[in-house]
C-alpha positions, 0 to 999 in steps of 0.5 A: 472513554473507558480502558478497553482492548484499544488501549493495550500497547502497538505491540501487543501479540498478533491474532493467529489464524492458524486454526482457520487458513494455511499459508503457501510455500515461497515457490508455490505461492510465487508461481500462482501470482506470476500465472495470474500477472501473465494472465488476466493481469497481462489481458486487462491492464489497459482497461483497468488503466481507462477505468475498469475495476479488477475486483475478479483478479484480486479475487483469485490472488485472494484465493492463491494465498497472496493476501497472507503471506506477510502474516505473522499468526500463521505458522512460520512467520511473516515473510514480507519478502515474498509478499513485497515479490509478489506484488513486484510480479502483479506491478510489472504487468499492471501497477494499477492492479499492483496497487490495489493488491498494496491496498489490501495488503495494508488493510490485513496489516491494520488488522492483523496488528492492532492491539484489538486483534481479537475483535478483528479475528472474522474481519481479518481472516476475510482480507486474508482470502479475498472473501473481502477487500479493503483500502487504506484511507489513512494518507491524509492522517499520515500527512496530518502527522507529518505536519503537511496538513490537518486532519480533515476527519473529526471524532468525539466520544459517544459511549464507548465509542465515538462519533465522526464526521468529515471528508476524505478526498482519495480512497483507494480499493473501495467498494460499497461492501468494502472494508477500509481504515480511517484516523479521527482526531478526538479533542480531549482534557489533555489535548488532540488525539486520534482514533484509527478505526476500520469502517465499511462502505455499507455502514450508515453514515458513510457516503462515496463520490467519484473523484475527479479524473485521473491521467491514469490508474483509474481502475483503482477504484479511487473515491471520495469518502464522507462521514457524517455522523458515523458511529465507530462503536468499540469493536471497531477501533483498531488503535486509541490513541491512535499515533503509538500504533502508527508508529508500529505499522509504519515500516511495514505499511511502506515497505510493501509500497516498493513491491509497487516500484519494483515491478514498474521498474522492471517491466521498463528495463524489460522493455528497454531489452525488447529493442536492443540492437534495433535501428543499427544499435543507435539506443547504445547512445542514451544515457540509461541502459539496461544493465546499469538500471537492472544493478540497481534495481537488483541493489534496491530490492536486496536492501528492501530483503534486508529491511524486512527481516528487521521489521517489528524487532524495535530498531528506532531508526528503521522508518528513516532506512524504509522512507530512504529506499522508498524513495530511492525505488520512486525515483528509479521509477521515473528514471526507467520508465523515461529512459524505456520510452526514449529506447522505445520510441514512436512504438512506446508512444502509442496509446495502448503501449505499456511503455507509456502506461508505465510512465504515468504508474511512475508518476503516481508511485512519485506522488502517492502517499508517502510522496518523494517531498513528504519521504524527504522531509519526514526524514529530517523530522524521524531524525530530529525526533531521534535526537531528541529523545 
């Protein structure tokens, strides 16, 4: 393939859209999500939760500027700890509507980043204000590079751009107008590679099917994706080769997951107050209290502003700190939302409780790519690569 835009370096200066779009104070920016999570978000959780997709509230974070504000090319800088509270407030209210919003976040990231910025500068601003929505697509490709399993998609060059076929078994966010990014291996001379590239639901050669049912989270808009004989011409190629670009992302891409984990984790020690003092102070004998779960959430959340201050400045170590905090946050998770429902009891049970909703939005934050196993065993190789090196 001939020497393109796609084959400048990950980190190669990011488009800014400062001609285009202006970026929300903090406070503002905050204010108007919590208006919308304690609105629409509060009203349409359990639905969403049974199936029903939230494209109107993405909409209107879209407009409020939540989709910006990790944005490099606007004036100020990215300011990831806004946007990872941001998320935290939609999450504590519905982690199914807080995943999606992690979506597109991921899906500006890819294209605000690559290295051919220039061709994504209309795609970009899109995403940015809710005009479009995206997924992500890339777990498979992330476990691929793992070691957990192979790359289920297959690309071979075609002019100046390449030909893919294969199957991708869970997107998330994805709509037939909808924009999402994907990662093909490419066989070459000097072997394997891969090509991450951004498609549409309305390109030929791309097909959706339902998948199977969820226990939960079944508004997230979660399908399987086929390509045959899909055509990625080169202005759509977001990185080739495709893993240096990766590794820039990376830290970005699952740091702002703990946005997710952060408001399920305090929408259950929320609850857990809710009860106190109830039945003549009998939850006083539970393992989990609220106080204890608060600090360290509160010691969670102030590592997770830490790490993104260090973001894209070239620390080599720094994936290892984002997957250990990760991880930290899944389990959490899991912890407070079970100690939520013993606190609660019979109430917490019922179906149409957010205590038990948020049990099953713990489970996924624990399995969902990158998964607790696949944190922990992605650590001992970033560290063995490390040493190597």
């Amino acid at each position: 393939m001939s020497s393109s835009a796609m084959d400048k370096p990950a980190s190669a200066d990011v488009l800014s859209l400062a001609d285009d779009i202006d970026r929300p104070d903090r406070e503002t920016l905050l204010a108007a999500v919590r208006e919308i999570a304690r609105g629409p978000v509060t009203a349409q959780a359990e639905s969403v939760d049974r199936g029903f997709y939230p494209e109107e509230v993405l909409r209107q974070l879209g407009e409020v500027g939540a989709f910006r504000a990790h944005l490099a090319g606007l004036p100020g800088g990215p300011d990831y700890v806004t946007a990872i509270e941001a998320l935290a407030e939609v999450s504590k209210a519905c982690a199914s509507t807080g995943f999606v919003y992690w979506c597109q976040l991921a899906a500006t990231l890819f294209a605000e980043r690559t290295p051919n910025a220039e061709a994504f500068h209309d795609t970009l601003l899109e995403l940015a204000t809710g005009e479009a929505l995206g997924g992500t697509g890339i777990s498979n490709a992330m476990k691929s590079i793992a070691g957990l399993e192979e790359n289920s998609l297959k690309a071979r060059p075609d002019g100046d751009g390449f030909i893919v076929d294969g199957l991708l078994p869970w997107v998330s966010n994805l709509g037939p107008d909808h924009y999402f990014g994907a990662m093909a291996v490419v066989d070459t001379p000097e072997g394997p590679k891969e090509v991450m590239f951004l498609a549409n639901g309305e390109d030929a050669g791309v097909s959706f099917s339902r998948c199977p049912t969820f226990s939960g989270l079944e508004g997230t808009a979660t399908l399987s994706v086929s390509f045959r004989g899909y055509r990625v011409p080169a202005r759509n190629v977001l990185a080739y080769p495709a893993r240096p670009f990766v590794g820039h992302i990376c830290s970005a891409f699952v740091l702002l997951q703990c946005g997710v984990g952060w408001g399920i984790i305090q929408g259950a020690i929320d609850s857990i107050r809710e009860v106190a003092g109830q039945q003549n102070g009998v939850n006083d004998f539970l393992d989990d209290q609220p106080d204890a779960l608060q600090a360290e959430l509160d010691a969670i959340v102030a590592r997770v502003a830490s790490l993104a201050g260090e973001l894209f400045q070239g620390r080599k170590d720094l994936f290892i700190d984002v997957l250990t905090v990760r991880a930290e946050a899944a389990v959490l998770a899991l912890r407070a939302t079970q100690a939520a429902l013993l606190h609660q009891g019979a109430r917490g049970y019922l179906m149409n409780s957010p205590v038990q909703r948020r049990v099953r939005e713990a489970q996924f934050v624990a399995i969902v790519t990158p998964a607790i196993k696949h944190i922990r065993k992605e650590i001992e190789r970033q560290k063995a690569l490390l040493a190597a090196a």
